[in-house]
N, C-alpha and C positions, 0 to 999 in steps of 0.2 A: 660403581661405588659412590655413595654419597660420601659429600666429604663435609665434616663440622664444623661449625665456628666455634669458637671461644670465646663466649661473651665473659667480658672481665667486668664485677661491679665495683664503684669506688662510692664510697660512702661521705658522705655531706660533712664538714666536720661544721658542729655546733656554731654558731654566729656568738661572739664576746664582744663586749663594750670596749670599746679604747679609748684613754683620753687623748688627745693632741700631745704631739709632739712641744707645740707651743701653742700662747694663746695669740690671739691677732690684737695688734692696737688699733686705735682711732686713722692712727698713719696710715695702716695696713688696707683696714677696712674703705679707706677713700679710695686709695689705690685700685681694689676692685670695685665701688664705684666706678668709678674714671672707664676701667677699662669695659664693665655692664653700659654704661652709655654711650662708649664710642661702637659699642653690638648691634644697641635701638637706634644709633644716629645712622648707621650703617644701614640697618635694616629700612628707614624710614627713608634716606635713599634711592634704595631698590624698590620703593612703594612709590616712590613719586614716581621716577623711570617710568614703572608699569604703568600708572595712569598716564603719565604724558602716553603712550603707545596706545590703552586705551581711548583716550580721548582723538587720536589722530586716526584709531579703525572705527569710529562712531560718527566721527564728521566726514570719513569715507563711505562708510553706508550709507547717510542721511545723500551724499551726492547721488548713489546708487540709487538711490529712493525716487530722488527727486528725478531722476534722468530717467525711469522709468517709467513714473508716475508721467512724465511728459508724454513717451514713446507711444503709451499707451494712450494717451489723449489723440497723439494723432494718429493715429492706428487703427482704433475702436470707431465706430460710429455713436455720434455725438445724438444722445434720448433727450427728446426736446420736455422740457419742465411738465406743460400743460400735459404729455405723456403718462409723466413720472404722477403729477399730481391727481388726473384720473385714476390710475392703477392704485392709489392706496388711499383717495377716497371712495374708491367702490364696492366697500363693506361701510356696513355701518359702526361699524368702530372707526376704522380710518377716517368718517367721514366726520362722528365724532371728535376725534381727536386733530383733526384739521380744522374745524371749526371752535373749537378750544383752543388750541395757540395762535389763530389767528384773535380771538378775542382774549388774549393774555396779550399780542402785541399790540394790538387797540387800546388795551389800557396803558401800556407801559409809554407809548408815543401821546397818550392825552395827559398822562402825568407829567412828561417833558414840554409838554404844551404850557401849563400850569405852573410849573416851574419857571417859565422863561426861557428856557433851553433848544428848544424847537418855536417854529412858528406856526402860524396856521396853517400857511399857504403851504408849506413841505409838510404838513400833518396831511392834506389831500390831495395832496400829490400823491404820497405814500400810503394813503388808502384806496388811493384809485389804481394803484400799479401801474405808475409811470416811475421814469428814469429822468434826470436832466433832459438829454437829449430827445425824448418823447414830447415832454414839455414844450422845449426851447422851440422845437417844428411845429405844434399845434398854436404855441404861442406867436412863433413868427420873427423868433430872436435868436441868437447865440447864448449859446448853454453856459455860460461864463456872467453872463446876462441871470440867469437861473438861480446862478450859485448866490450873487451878491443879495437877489432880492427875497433868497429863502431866507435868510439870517435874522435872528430876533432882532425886534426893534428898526428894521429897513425901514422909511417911509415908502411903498410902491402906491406910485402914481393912479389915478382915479381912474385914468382909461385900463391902464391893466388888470385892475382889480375889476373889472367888467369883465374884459377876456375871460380870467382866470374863473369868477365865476359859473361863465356860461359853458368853460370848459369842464369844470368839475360838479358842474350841474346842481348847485346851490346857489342862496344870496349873498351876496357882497358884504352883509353884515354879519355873514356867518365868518368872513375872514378874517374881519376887523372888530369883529365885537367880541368882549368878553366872555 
């Protein structure tokens, strides 16, 4: 035998307007103020909370990051530049656009030139792709030696500006002159 339920309906009764019991004053109304801001002081709070936490799992990850990025550096076998730089000039696109940022940072290193910013002698240095230290052993100096006499305005001495010359494989007036 099945057995039935008795669904019972109850009916909605009509929605009516009521006025207030009373009205609120000015006093009243502060009141809840008062107590609406001590909700959002409350809430803002628990919003800072959560950001102190998230700022201290984001400076956790940045360590994870970095300690991996490390791991892997010594882990991986290290692709040496001239590798990297054949492989993506050998389309002519690549080779195109290698030879356009290379002539975007030609201009940008002649304009510091121009400026007074840079010197000459670190403008071909930096066109020849050397480092201090490539410098300093072709030179026959201390790379410290390198630094002082890149700096605009250096007076460097007349034998050195022969070196540097014959190293960079121009004239002497190309360093000094205008």
């Amino acid at each position: 035998m099945k057995s039935t339920e008795k669904i019972t309906y109850y009916p909605v009764q009509p929605f009516t307007w009521q006025m207030p019991d009373r009205l609120y004053s000015r006093h009243d109304l502060d009141e809840l103020c008062e107590s609406c801001d001590s909700i959002r002081d409350k809430q803002i709070e628990e919003l800072q909370a959560d950001n102190k936490k998230l700022r201290k799992i984001a400076e956790f990850l940045r360590t994870e990051i970095k300690a991996f990025e490390l791991e892997t550096a010594i882990t991986r076998k290290a692709v040496p530049v001239k590798k990297m730089v054949n492989e993506v000039t050998s389309s002519p696109e690549g080779k195109g656009a290698w030879e356009k940022a290379w002539q975007d940072q030609f201009t940008k290193w002649q304009t510091l030139v121009r400026q007074g910013k840079m010197s000459k002698m670190k403008y071909y240095r930096l066109i020849n792709g050397m480092d201090q230290a490539e410098l300093s052993r072709r030179l026959g100096t201390a790379q410290p030696n390198i630094s002082r006499i890149e700096k605009p305005g250096y007076n460097v001495p007349v034998k050195t500006l022969k070196k540097l010359a014959k190293i960079f494989r121009i004239k002497v007036e190309d360093i000094i002159g205008d």
